[in-house]
KOLVO-321054 format. One record per residue (C-alpha): residue number from 1; x, y, z. Coordinates in steps of 0.2 Angstrom, whole numbers. Layout:
<pts>
<pt NUM <X Y Z>>
...
</pts>
This chain:
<pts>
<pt 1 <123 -56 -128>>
<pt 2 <107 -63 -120>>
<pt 3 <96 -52 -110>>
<pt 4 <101 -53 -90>>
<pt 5 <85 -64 -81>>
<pt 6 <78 -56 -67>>
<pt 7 <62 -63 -57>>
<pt 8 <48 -54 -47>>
<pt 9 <39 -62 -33>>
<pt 10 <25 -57 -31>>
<pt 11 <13 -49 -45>>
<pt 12 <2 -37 -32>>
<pt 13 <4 -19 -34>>
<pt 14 <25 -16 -34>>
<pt 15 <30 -33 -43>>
<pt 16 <20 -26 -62>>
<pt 17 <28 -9 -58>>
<pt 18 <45 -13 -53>>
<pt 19 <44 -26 -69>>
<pt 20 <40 -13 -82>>
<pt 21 <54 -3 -78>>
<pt 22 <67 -15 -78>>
<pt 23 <60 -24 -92>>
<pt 24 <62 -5 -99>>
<pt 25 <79 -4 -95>>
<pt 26 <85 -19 -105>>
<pt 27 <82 -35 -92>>
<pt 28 <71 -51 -94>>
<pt 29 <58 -50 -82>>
<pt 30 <49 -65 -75>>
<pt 31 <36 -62 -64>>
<pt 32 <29 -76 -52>>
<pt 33 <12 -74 -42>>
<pt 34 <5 -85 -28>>
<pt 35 <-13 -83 -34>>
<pt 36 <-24 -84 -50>>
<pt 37 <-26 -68 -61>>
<pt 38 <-45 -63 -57>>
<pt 39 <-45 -65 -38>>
<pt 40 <-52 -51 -29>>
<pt 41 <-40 -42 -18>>
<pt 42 <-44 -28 -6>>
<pt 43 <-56 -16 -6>>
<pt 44 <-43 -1 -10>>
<pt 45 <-28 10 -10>>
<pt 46 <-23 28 -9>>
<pt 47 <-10 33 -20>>
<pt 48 <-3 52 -16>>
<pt 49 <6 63 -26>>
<pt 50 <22 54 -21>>
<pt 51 <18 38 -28>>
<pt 52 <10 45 -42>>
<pt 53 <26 52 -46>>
<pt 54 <34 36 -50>>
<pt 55 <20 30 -60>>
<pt 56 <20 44 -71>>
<pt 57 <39 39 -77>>
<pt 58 <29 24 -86>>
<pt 59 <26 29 -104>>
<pt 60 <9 27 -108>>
<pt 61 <1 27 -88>>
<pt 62 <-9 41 -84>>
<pt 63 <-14 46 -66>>
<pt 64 <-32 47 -75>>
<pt 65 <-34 32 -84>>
<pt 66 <-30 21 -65>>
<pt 67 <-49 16 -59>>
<pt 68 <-53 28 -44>>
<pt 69 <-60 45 -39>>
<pt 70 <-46 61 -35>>
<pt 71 <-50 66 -20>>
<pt 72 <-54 83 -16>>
<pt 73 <-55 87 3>>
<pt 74 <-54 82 17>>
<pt 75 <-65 79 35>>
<pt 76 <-64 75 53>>
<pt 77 <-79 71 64>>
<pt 78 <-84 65 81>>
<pt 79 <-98 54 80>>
<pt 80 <-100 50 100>>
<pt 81 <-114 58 113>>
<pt 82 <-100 68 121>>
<pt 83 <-97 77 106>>
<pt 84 <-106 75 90>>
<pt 85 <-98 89 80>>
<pt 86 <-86 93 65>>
<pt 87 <-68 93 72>>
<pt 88 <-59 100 56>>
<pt 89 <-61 102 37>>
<pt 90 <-48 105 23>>
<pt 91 <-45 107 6>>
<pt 92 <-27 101 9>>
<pt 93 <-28 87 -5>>
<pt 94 <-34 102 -18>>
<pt 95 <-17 111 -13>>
<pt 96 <-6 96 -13>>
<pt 97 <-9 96 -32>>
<pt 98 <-4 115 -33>>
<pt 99 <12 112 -19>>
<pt 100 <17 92 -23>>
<pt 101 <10 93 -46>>
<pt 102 <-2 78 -39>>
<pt 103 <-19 73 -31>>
<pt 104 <-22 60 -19>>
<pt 105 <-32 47 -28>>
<pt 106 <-44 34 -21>>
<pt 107 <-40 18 -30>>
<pt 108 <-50 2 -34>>
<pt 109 <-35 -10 -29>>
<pt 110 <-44 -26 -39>>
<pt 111 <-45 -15 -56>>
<pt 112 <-28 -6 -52>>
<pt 113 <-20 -21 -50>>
<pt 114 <-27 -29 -65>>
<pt 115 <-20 -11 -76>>
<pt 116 <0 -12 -71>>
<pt 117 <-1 -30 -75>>
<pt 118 <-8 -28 -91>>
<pt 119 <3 -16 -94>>
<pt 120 <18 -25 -89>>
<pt 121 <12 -39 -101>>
<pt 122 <12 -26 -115>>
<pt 123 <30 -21 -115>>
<pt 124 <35 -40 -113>>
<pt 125 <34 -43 -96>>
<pt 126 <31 -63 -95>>
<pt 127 <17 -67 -78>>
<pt 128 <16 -85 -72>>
<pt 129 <0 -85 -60>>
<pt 130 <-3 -98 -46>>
<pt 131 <16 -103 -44>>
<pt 132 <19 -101 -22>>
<pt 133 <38 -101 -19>>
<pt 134 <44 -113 -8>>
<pt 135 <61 -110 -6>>
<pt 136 <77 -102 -16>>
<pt 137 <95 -108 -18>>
<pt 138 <108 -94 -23>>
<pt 139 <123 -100 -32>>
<pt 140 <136 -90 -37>>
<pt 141 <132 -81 -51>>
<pt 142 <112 -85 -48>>
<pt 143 <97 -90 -38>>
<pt 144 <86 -105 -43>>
<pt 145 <68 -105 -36>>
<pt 146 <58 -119 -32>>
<pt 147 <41 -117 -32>>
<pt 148 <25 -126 -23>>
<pt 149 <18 -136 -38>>
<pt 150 <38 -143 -43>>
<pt 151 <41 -128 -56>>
<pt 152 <58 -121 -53>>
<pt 153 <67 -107 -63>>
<pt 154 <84 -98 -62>>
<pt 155 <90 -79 -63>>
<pt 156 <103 -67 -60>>
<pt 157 <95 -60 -46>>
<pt 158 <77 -61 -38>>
<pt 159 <67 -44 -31>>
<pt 160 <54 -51 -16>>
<pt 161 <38 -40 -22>>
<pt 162 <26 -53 -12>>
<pt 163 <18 -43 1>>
<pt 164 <18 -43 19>>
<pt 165 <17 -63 19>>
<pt 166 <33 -64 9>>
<pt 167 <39 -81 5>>
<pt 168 <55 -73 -1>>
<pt 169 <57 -64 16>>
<pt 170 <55 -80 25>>
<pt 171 <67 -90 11>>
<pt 172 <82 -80 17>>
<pt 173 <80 -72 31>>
<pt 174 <70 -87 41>>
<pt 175 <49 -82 45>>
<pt 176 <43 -74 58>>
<pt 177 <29 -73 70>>
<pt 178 <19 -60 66>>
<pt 179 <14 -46 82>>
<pt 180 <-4 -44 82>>
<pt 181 <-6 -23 86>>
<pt 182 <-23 -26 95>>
<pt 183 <-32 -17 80>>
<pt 184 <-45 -26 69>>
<pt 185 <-52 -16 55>>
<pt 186 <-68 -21 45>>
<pt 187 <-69 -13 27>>
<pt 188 <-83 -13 14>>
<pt 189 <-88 -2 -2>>
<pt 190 <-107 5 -4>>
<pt 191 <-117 13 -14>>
<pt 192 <-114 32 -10>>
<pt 193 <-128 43 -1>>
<pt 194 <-137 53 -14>>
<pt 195 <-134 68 -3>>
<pt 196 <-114 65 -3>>
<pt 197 <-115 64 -22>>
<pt 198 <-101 73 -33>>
<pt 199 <-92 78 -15>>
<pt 200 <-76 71 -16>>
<pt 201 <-73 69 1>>
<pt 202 <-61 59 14>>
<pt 203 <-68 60 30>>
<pt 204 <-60 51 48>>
<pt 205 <-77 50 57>>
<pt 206 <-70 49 78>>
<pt 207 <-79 37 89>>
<pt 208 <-77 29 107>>
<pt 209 <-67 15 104>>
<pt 210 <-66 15 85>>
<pt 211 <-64 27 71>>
<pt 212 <-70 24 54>>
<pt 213 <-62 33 36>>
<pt 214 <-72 35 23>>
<pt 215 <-69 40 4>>
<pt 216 <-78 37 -14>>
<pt 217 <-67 28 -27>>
<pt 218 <-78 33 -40>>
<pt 219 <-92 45 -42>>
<pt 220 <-106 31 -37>>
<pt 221 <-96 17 -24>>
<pt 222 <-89 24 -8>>
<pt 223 <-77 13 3>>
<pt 224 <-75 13 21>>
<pt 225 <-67 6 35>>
<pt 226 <-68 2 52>>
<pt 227 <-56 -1 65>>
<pt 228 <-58 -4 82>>
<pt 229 <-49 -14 95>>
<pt 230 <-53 -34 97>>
<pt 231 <-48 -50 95>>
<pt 232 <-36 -57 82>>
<pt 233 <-41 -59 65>>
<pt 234 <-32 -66 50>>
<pt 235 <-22 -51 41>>
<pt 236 <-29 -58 24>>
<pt 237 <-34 -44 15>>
<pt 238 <-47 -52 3>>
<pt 239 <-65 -50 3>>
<pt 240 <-76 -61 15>>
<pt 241 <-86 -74 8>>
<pt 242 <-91 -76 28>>
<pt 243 <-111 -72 24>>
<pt 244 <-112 -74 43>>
<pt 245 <-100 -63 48>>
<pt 246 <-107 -51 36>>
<pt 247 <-124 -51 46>>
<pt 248 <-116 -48 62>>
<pt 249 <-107 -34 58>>
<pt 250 <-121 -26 48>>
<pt 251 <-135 -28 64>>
<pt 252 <-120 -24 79>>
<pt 253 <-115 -9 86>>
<pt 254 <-103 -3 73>>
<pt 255 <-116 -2 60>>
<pt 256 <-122 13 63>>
<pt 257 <-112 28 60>>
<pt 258 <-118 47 59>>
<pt 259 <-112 61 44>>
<pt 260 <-103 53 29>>
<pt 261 <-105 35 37>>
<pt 262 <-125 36 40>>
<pt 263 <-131 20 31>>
<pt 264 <-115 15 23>>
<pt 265 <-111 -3 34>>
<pt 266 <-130 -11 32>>
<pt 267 <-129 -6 14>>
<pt 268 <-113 -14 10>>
<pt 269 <-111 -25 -5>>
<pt 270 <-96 -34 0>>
<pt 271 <-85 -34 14>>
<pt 272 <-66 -41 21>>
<pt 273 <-60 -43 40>>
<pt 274 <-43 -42 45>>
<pt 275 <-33 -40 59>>
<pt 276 <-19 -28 57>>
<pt 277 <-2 -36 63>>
<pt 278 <17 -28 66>>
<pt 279 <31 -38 58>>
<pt 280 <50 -38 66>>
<pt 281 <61 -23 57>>
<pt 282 <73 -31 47>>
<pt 283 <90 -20 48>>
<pt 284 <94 -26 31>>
<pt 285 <84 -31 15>>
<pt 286 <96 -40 5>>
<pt 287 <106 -56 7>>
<pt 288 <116 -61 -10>>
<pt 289 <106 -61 -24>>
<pt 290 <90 -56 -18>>
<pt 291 <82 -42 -13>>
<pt 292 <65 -36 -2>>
<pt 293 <55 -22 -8>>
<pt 294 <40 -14 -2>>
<pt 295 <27 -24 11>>
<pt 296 <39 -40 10>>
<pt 297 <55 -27 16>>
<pt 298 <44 -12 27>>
<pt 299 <25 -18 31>>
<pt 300 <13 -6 38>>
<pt 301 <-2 -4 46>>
<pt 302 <-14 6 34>>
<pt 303 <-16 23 45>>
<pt 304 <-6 36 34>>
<pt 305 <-10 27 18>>
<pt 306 <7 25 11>>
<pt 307 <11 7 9>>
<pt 308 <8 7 -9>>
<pt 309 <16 23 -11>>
<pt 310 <30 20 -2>>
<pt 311 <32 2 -13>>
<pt 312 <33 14 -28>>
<pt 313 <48 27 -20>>
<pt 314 <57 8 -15>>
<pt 315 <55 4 -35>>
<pt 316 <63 22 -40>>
<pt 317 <78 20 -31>>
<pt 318 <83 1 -34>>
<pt 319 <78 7 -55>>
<pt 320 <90 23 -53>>
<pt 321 <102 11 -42>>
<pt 322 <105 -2 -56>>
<pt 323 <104 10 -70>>
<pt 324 <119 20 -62>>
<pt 325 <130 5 -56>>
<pt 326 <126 -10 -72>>
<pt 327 <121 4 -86>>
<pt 328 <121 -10 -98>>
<pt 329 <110 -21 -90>>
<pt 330 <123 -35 -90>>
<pt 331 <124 -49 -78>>
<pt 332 <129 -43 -62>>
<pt 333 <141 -49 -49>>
<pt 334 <137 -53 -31>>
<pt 335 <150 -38 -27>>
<pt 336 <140 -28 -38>>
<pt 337 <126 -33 -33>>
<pt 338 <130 -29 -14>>
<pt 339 <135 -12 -19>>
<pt 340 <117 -7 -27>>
<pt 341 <105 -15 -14>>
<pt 342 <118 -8 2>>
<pt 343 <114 9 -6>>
<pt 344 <97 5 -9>>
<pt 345 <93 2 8>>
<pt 346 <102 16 13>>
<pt 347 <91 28 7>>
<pt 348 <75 18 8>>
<pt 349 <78 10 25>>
<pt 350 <76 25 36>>
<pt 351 <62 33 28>>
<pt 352 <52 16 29>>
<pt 353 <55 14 46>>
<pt 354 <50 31 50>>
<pt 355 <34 29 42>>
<pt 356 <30 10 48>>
<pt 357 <33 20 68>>
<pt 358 <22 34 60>>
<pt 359 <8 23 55>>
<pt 360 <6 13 72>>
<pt 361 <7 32 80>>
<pt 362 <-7 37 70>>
<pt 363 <-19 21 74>>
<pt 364 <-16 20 93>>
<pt 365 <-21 39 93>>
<pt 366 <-36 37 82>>
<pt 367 <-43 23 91>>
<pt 368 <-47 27 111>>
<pt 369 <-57 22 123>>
<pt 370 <-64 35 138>>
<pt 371 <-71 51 136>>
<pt 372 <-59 60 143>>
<pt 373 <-46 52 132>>
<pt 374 <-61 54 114>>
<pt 375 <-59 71 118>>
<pt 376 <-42 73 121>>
<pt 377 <-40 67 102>>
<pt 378 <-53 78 96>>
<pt 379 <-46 94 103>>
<pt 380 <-29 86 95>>
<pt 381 <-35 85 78>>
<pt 382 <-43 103 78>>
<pt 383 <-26 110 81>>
<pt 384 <-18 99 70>>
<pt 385 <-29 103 54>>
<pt 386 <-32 122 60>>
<pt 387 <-20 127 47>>
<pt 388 <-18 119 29>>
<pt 389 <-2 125 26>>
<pt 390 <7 120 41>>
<pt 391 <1 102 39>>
<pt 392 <7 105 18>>
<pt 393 <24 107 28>>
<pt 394 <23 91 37>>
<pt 395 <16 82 23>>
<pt 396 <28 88 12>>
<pt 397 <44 74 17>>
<pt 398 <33 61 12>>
<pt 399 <24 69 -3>>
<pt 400 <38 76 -12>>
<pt 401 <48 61 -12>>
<pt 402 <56 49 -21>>
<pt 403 <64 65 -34>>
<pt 404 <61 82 -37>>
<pt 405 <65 90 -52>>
<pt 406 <71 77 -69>>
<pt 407 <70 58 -65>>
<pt 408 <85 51 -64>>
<pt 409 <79 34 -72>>
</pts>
């Protein structure tokens, strides 16, 4: 019997995860990506210890061959003439190792990405690049897909992998204007200060107005980003070629940040601009034969650092899903089908909802404008980080997800 075709839009971060375990578990898996193979993507990623979790099932991936720096505390500042002080500082990513068996990692995305699709290839996973789906016809025991330069293919069932601009959202479920949040962020990687050298640090540096993070992904190059309220700005996530946009942020007023942020904007060797855009929740991700899964299903605005992570504990499930209810990896029915992706999303859905709310919380009270309202924040975050194991106990529903104990896939 021939093995049962499955295709992945969208070869990002989820779509060469997802593939390797299925491909794993006894399916062909064809992947299809709207760009070329060495494009640059965004700056970087943070994968915590849940997401690390589900990369560690894949024989042969190691947290510490991924290109990136562990991170090993953690920092809050205000950086304002109303209060230029130290709010907080923790060395609750140390602990999580200890509480959750992981570290939060700083991730070069362009290298990372670049790793789980090489090792997607090596266990047979086949990658087409430059193929933008145009629409998908589902028949009834497949899905054909019609791609932009006249390709087309067929498979039993098609998983949408392709990020927050999802062709294969908007192929069955109609696209949607996105809902600009008001927030731009500015993002850049540097050099790092010689005297921030070996310290291992994420620091949220609190301004008037903006706020700016700030984290090495390895022991030389530190990212940052800044956010700030404006005008609207196209969520593409890809490094500026924009020499003149470059400039101007370089010599305005954002350039010049105190602490772990002195120097890091005027010394930046590249930079991307993007605005930062809600998208209406779906209250399902399925219809027939296809399925949504991480940015194309739940996307988020980047404040908790979870989107990645969150992609991974959305691959766990549907794996564990279709392992328990088509063991063989036969073709499957649209019944069947409907089974696993309904309880799919009924585990996934409510969490990711949760956290999309939870990240949009975060940003509009990071970013504030008055003093009265700065320091309001400030005194906030001083009681929220005043006790390391009381935010290990908040932390702790996202962080020791998707399984605890033996892996059910």
């Amino acid at each position: 019997m021939s093995e049962t075709k499955v295709i992945i839009v969208g070869c990002g971060i989820a779509g060469p995860v997802l593939a390797t375990f299925l491909k794993l578990k006894g399916y062909n898996v064809v992947v299809y990506e709207r760009f070329k193979s060495d494009r640059e993507s965004g700056s970087r990623l943070l994968l915590q210890p849940n997401g690390l979790r589900v990369l560690s099932l894949i024989s042969g991936l190691d947290a510490d061959q991924i290109p990136g720096q562990y991170i090993e505390r953690m920092c809050f500042r205000s950086w304002m003439p109303e209060e230029n002080a130290t709010l907080a500082e923790s060395d609750v990513p140390a602990k999580a190792k200890l509480r959750f068996g992981y570290q939060m990692k700083a991730v070069e995305r362009t290298g990372f990405r670049r790793l789980i699709a090489q090792i997607a290839r090596d266990h047979g996973v086949e990658i087409h690049w430059e193929h933008t789906l145009v629409s998908l016809e589902q028949g009834v025991d497949e899905v054909t897909l019609n791609f932009e330069n006249g390709h087309t293919d067929t498979a039993s069932f098609v998983i949408g992998c392709d990020g927050i601009h999802s062709n294969t959202r908007g192929s069955i479920f109609g696209h949607e204007k996105p809902d600009f949040t008001g927030f731009i962020q500015t993002a850049g990687e540097s050099l790092t200060p010689n005297a921030y050298l070996g310290k291992y640090t994420l620091t949220n540096i609190y301004s008037n107005g903006a706020a700016m993070v700030v984290y090495p992904v390895n022991p030389t190059t530190t990212a940052w980003a800044v956010t700030q309220r404006g005008d609207e700005a196209k969520d593409t996530w890809r490094f500026a070629v924009d020499q003149q946009m470059q400039e101007d942020f370089k010599n305005g007023p954002l350039a010049d940040w105190g602490f772990e942020g002195e120097g890091l904007v005027k010394s930046a060797k590249k930079m991307v601009k993007y605005g930062l855009y809600d998208r209406p929740e779906l209250k399902s991700w399925h219809k027939g034969r296809v399925v949504l899964l991480g940015d194309a299903a739940h996307p988020t605005t980047p404040h908790l650092g979870q989107g990645a992570n969150q992609a991974f504990e959305d691959i766990y499930h549907l794996v564990r899903l279709l392992v328990r209810h088509n063991p063989t990896a036969s073709s499957p029915s649209t019944e069947l089908l409907s089974t696993i992706f309904s309880e799919y999303e009924s585990i996934r859905l409510p969490k990711a909802a949760a956290l999309v709310q939870g990240a949009k919380k975060m940003g509009e009270s990071r970013i504030v404008g008055g003093v009265e309202m700065c320091l309001a924040r400030n005194m906030t975050v001083r009681k929220n980080w005043e006790d390391d194991e009381n935010v290990l106990n908040t932390m702790s529903p996202s962080l020791s997800g998707p399984f605890e104990g033996e892996s059910e896939i």
